[in-house]
Backbone and ligand atoms as CSV (ligand in chain L), in Angstrom:
chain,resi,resn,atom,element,x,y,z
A,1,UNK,N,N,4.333,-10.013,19.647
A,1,UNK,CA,C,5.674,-10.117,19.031
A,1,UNK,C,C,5.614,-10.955,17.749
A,2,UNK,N,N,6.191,-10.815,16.738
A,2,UNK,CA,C,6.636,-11.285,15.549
A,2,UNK,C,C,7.390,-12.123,15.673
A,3,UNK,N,N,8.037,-13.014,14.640
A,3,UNK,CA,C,8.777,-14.471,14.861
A,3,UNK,C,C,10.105,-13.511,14.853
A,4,UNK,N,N,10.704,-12.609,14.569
A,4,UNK,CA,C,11.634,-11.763,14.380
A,4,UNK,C,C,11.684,-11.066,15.507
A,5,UNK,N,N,11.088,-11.202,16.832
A,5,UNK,CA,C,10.885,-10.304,17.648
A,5,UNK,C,C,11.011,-8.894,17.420
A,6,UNK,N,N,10.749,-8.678,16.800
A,6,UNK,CA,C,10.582,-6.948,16.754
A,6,UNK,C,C,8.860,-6.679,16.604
A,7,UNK,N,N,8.448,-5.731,17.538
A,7,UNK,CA,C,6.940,-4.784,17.579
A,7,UNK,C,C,6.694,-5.123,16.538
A,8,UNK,N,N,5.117,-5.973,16.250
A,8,UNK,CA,C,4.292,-5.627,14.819
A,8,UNK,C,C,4.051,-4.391,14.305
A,9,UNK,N,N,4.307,-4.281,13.072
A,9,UNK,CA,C,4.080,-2.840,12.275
A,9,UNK,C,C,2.622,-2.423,12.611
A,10,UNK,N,N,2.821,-1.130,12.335
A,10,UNK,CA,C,1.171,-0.535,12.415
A,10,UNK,C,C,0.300,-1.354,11.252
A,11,UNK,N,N,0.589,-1.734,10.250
A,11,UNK,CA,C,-0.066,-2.600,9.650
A,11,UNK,C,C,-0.560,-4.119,9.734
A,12,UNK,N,N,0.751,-4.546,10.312
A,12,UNK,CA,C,0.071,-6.170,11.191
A,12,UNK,C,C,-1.012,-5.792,12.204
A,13,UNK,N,N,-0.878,-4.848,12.862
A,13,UNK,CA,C,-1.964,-4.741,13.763
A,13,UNK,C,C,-3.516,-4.197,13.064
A,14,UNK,N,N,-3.357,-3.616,11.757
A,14,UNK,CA,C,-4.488,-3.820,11.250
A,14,UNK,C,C,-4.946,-4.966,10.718
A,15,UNK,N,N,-4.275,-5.519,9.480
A,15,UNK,CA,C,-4.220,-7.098,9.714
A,15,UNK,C,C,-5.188,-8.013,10.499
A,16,UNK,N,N,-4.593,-7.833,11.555
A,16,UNK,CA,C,-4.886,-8.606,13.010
A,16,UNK,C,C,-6.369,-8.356,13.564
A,17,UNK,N,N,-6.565,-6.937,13.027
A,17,UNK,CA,C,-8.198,-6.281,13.905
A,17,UNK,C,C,-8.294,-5.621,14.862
A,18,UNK,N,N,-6.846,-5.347,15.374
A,18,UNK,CA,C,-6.209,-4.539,16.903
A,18,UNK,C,C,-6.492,-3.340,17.027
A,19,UNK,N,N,-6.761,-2.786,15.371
A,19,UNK,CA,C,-6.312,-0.915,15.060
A,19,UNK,C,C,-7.977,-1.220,14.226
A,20,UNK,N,N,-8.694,-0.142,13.785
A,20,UNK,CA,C,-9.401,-0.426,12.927
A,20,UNK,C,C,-8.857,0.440,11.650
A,21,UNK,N,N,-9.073,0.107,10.599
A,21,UNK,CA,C,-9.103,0.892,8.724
A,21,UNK,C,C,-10.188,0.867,8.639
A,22,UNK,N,N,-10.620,1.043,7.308
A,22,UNK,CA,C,-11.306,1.468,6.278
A,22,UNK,C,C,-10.920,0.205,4.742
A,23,UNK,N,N,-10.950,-0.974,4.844
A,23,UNK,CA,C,-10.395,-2.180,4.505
A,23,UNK,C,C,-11.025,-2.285,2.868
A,24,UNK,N,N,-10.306,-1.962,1.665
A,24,UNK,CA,C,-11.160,-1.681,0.753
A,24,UNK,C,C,-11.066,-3.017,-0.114
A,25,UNK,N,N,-10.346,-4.024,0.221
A,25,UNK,CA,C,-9.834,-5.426,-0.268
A,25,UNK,C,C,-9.163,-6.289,0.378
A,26,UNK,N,N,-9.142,-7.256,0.070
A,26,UNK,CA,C,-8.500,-8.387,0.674
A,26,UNK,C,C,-8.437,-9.711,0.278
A,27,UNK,N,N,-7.083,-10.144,0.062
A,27,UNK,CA,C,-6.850,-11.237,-0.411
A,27,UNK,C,C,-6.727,-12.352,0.588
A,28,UNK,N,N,-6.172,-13.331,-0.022
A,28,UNK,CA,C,-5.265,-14.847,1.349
A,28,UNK,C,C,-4.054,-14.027,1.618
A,29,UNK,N,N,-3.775,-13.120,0.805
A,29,UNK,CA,C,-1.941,-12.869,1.056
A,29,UNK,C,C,-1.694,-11.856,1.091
A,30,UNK,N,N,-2.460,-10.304,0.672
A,30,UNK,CA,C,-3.401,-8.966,0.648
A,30,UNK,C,C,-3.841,-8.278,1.387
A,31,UNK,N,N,-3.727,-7.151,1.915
A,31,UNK,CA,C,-4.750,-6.396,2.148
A,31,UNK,C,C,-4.875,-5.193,1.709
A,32,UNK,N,N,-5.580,-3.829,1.347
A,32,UNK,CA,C,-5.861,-2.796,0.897
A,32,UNK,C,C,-6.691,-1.768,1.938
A,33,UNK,N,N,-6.233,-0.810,2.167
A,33,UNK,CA,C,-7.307,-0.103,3.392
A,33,UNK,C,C,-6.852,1.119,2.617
A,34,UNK,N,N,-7.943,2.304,2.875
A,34,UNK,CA,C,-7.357,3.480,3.022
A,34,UNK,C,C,-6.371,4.439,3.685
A,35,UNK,N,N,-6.114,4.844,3.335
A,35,UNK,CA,C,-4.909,5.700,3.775
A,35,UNK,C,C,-5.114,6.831,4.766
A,36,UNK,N,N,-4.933,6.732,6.165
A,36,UNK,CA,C,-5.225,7.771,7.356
A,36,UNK,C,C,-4.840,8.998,6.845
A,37,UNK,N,N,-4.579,9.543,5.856
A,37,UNK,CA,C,-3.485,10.799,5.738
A,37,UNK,C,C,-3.540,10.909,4.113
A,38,UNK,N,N,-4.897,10.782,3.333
A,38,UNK,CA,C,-4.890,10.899,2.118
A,38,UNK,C,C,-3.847,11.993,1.323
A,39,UNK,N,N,-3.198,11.591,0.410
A,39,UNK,CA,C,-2.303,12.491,-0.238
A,39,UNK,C,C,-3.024,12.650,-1.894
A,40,UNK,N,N,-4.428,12.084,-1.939
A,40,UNK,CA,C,-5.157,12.101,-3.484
A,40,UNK,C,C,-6.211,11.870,-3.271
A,41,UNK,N,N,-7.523,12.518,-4.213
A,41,UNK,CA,C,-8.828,11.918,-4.090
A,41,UNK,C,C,-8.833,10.037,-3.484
A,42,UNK,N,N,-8.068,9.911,-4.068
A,42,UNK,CA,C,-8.305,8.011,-3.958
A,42,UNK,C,C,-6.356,7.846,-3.539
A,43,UNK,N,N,-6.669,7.233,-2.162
A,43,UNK,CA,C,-5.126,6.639,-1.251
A,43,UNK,C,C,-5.406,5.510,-0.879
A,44,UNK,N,N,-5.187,5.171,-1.378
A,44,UNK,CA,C,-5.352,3.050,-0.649
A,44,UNK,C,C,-3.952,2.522,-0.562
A,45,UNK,N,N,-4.153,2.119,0.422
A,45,UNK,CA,C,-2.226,1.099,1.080
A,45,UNK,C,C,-2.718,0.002,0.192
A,46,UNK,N,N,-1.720,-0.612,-0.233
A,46,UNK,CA,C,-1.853,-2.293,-0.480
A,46,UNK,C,C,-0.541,-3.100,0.534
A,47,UNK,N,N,-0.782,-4.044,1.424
A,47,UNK,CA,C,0.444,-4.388,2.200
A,47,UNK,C,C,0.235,-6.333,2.495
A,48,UNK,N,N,1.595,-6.609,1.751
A,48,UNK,CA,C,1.607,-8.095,2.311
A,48,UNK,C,C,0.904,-8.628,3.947
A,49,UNK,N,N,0.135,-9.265,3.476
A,49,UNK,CA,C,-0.458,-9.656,5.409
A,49,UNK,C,C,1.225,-10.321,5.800
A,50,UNK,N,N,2.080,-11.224,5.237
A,50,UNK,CA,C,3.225,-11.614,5.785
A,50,UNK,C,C,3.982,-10.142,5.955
A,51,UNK,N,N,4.810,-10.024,7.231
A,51,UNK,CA,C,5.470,-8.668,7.261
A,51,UNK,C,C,7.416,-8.759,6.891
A,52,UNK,N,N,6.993,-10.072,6.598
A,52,UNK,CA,C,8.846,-10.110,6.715
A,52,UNK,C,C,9.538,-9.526,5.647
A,53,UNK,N,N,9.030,-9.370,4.623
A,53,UNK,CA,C,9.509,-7.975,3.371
A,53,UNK,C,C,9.164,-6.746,3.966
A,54,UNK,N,N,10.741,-5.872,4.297
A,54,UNK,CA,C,10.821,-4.573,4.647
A,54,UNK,C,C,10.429,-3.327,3.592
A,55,UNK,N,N,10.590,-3.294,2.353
A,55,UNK,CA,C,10.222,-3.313,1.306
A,55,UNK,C,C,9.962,-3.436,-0.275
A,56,UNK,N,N,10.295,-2.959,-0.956
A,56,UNK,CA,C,10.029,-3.452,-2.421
A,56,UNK,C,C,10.706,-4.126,-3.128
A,57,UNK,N,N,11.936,-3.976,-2.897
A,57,UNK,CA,C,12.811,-4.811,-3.092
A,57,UNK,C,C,12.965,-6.040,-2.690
A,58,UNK,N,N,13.293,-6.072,-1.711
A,58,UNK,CA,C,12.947,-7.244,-0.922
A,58,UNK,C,C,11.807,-8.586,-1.391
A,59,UNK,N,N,10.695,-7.765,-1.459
A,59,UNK,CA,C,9.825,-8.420,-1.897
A,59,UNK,C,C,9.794,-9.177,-3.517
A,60,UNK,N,N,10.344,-8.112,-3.950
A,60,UNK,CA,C,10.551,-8.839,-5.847
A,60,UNK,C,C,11.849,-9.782,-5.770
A,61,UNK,N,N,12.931,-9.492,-4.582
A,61,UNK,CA,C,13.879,-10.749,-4.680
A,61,UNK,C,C,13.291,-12.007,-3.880
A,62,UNK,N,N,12.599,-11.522,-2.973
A,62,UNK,CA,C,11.810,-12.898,-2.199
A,62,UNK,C,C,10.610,-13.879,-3.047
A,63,UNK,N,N,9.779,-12.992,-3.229
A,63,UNK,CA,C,8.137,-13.890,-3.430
A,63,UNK,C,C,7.750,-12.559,-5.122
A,64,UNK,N,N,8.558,-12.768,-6.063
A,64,UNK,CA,C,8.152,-11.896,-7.526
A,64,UNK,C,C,6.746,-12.235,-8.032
A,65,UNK,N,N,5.977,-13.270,-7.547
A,65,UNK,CA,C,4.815,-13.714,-7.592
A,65,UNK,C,C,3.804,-12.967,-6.874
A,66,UNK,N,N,4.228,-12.625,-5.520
A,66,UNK,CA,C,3.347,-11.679,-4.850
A,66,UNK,C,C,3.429,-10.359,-5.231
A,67,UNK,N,N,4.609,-10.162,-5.318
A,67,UNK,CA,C,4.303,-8.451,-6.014
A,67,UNK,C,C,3.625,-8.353,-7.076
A,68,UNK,N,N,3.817,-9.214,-8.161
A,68,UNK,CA,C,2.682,-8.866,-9.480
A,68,UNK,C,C,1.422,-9.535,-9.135
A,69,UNK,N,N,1.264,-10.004,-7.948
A,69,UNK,CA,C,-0.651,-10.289,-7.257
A,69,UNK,C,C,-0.793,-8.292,-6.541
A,70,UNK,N,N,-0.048,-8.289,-6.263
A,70,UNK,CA,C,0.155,-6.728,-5.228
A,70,UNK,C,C,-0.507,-5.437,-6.476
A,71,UNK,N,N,0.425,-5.994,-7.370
A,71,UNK,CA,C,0.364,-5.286,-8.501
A,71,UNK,C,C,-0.814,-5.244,-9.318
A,72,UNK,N,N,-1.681,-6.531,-9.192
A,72,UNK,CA,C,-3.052,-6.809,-9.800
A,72,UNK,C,C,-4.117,-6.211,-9.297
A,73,UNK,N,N,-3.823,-6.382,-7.852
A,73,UNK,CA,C,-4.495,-5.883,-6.518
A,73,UNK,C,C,-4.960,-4.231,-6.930
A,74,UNK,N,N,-3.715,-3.740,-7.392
A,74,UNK,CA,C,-3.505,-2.083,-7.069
A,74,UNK,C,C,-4.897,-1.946,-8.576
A,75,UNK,N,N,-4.234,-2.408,-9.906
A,75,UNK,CA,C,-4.956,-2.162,-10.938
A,75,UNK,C,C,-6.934,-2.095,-10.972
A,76,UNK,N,N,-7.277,-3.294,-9.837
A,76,UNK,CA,C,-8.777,-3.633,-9.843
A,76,UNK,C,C,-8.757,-2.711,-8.361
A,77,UNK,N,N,-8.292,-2.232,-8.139
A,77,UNK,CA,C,-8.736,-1.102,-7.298
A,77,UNK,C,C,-8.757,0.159,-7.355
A,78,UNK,N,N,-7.819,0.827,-8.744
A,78,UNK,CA,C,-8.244,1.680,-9.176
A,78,UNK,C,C,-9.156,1.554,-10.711
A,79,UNK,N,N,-9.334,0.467,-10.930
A,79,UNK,CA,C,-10.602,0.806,-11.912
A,79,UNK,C,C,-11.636,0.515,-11.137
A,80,UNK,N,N,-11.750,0.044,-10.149
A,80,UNK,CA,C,-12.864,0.798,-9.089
A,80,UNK,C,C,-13.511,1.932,-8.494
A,81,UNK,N,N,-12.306,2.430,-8.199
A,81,UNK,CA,C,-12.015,3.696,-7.507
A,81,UNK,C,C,-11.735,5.113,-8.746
A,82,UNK,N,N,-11.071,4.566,-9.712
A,82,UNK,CA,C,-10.515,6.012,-10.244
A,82,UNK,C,C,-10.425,6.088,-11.238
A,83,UNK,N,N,-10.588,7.010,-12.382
A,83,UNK,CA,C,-10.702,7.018,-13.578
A,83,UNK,C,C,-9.638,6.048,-14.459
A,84,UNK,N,N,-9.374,5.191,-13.768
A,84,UNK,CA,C,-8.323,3.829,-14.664
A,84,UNK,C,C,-6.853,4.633,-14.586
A,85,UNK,N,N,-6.112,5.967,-14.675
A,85,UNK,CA,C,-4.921,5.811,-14.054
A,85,UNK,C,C,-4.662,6.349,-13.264
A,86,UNK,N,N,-3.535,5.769,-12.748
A,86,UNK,CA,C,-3.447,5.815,-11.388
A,86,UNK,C,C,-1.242,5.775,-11.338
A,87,UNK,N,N,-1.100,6.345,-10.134
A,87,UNK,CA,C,0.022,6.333,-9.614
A,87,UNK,C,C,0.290,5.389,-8.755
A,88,UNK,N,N,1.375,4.104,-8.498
A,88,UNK,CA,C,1.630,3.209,-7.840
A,88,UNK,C,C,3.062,3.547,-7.514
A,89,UNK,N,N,2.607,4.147,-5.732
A,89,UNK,CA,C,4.617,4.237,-5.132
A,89,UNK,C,C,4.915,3.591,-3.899
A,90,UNK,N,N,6.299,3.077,-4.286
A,90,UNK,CA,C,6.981,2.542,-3.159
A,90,UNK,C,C,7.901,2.943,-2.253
A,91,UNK,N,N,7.468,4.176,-1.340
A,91,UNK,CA,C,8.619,3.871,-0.511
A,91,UNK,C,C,9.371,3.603,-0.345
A,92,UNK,N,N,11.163,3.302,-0.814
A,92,UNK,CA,C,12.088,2.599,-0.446
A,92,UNK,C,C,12.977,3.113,0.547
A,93,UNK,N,N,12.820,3.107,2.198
A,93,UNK,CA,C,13.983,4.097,2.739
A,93,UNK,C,C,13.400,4.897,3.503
A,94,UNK,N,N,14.234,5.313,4.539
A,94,UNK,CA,C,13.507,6.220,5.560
A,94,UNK,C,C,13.856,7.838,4.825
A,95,UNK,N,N,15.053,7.713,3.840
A,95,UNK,CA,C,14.948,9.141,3.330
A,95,UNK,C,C,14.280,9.526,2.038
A,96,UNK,N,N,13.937,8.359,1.334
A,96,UNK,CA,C,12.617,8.396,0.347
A,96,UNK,C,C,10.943,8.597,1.146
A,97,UNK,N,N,11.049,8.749,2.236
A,97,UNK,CA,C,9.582,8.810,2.810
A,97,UNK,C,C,8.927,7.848,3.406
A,98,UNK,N,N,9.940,7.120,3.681
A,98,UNK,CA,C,9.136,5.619,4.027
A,98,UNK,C,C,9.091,5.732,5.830
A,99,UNK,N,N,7.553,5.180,5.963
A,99,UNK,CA,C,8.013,5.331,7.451
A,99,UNK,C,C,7.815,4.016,8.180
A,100,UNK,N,N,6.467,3.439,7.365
A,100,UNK,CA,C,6.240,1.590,7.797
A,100,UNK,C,C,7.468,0.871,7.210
A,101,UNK,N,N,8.286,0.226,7.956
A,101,UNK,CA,C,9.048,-0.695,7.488
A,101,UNK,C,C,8.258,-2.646,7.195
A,102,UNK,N,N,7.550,-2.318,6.144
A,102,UNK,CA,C,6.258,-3.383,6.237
A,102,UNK,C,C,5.796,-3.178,4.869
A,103,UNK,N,N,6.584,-3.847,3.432
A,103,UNK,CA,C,5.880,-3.367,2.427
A,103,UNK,C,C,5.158,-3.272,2.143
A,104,UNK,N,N,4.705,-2.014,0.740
A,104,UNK,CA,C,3.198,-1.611,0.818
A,104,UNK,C,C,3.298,-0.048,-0.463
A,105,UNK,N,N,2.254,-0.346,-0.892
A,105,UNK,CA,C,2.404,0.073,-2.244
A,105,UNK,C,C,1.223,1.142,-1.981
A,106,UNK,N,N,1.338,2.786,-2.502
A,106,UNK,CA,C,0.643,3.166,-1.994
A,106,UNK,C,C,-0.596,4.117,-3.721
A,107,UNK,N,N,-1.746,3.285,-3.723
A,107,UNK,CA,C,-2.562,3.703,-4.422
A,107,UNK,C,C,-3.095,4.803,-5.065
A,108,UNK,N,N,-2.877,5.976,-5.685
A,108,UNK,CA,C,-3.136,7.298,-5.577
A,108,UNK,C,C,-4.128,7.633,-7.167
A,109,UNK,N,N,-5.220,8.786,-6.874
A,109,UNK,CA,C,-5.772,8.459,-7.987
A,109,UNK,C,C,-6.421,9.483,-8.351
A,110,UNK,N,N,-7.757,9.838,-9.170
A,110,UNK,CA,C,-8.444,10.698,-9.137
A,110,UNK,C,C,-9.901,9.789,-9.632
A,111,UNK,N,N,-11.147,10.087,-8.944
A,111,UNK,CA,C,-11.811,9.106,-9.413
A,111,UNK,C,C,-12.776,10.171,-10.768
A,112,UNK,N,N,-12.654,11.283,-11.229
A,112,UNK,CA,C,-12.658,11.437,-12.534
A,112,UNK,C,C,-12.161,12.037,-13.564
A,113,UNK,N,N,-12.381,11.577,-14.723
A,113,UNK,CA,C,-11.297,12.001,-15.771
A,113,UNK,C,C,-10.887,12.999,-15.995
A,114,UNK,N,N,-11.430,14.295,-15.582
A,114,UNK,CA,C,-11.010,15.583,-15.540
A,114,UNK,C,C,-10.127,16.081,-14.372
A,115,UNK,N,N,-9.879,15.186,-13.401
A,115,UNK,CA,C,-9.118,15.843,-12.158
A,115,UNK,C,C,-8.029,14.870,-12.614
A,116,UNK,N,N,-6.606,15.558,-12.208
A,116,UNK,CA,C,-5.502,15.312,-12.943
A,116,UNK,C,C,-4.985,15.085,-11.161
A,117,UNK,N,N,-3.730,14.204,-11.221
A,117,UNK,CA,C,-2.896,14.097,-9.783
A,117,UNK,C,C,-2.267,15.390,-9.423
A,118,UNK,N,N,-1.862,16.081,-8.717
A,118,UNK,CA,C,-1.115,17.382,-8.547
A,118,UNK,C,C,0.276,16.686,-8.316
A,119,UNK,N,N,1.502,17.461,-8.008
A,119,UNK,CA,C,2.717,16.637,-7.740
A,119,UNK,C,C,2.893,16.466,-6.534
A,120,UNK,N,N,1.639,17.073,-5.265
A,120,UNK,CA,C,1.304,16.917,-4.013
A,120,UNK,C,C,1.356,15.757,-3.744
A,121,UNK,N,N,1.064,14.925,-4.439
A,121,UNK,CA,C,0.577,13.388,-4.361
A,121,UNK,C,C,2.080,12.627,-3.989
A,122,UNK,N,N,2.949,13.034,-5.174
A,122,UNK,CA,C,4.210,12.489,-5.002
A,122,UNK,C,C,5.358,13.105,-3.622
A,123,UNK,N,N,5.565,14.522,-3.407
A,123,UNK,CA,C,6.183,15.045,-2.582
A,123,UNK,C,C,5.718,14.782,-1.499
A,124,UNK,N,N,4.819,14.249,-1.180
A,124,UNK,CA,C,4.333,14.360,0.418
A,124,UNK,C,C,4.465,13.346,1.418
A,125,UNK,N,N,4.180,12.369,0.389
A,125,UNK,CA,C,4.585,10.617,0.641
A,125,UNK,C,C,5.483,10.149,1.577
L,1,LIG,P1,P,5.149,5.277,3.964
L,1,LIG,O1,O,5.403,6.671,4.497
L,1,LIG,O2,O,5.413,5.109,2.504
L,1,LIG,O3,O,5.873,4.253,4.820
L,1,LIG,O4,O,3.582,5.049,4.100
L,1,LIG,C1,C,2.949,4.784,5.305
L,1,LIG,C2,C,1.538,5.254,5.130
L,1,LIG,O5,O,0.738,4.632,6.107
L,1,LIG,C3,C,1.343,6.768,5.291
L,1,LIG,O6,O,0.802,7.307,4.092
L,1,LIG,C4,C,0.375,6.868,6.466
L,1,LIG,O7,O,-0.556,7.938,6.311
L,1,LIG,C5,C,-0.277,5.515,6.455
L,1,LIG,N1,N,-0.811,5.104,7.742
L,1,LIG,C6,C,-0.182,5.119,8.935
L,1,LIG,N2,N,-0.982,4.644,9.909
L,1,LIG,C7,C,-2.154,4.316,9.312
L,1,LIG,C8,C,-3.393,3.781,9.782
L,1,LIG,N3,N,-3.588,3.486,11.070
L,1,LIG,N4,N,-4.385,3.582,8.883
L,1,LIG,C9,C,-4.202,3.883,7.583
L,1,LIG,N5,N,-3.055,4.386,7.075
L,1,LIG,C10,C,-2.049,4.607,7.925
């Protein structure tokens, strides 16, 4: 249980070590795994290890410091991963696509310069 009593998200329990990922970063305040359900050559979650931001919003009125670390996070992981641009989406809402209530920014990419995103990437989310 959470200090909020409500079920840890599927993501605290990765977090935690309960579930296993595919963990492609990690900060003190961070984490990055791949995405069970790729929607692009390159899907990486980025998700506050704290879960108490539901999402994006939330988070830029709470801690605006962590989102632009979130935000740094996303950038050195796709010039890792992907030809340098990249798509960064948020979820806001269960009728925008959101299904973790556990913010989390979702990485999408192509890792070379000739493969372009399709709009698959965005609709599917
Ligand atoms: P959203 O629909 O924006 O809330 O994004 C949640 C994302 O989490 C989806 O893209 C899922 O595929 C992904 N997801 C759910 N469970 C796991 C898991 N165990 N490991 C990695 N990604 C997951």
């Amino acid at each position: 249980m959470s200090s909020s009593g409500a079920e840890p998200s599927i993501f605290s329990r990765i977090i935690d070590r309960q579930i296993p990922a595919t963990i492609v970063a990690e900060t003190d305040r961070l984490i990055a795994f791949e995405d069970i359900a790729p929607k692009a050559p390159v899907h990486v979650v980025i998700t506050t290890k704290d879960p108490q931001y539901r999402n994006v919003v939330e988070l830029a009125a709470g801690d605006p410091a962590l989102l632009a670390d979130l935000v740094g996070l996303a950038r050195q992981i796709a010039a890792e991963r992907t030809n340098g641009q990249f798509r960064l989406v948020f979820n806001t809402g269960e009728a925008a696509g959101q299904t973790v209530f556990h913010v989390h920014a979702h990485v999408l990419g192509s890792p070379t310069a000739s493969e372009t995103l399709g709009e698959d990437s965005l609709g599917a989310l």
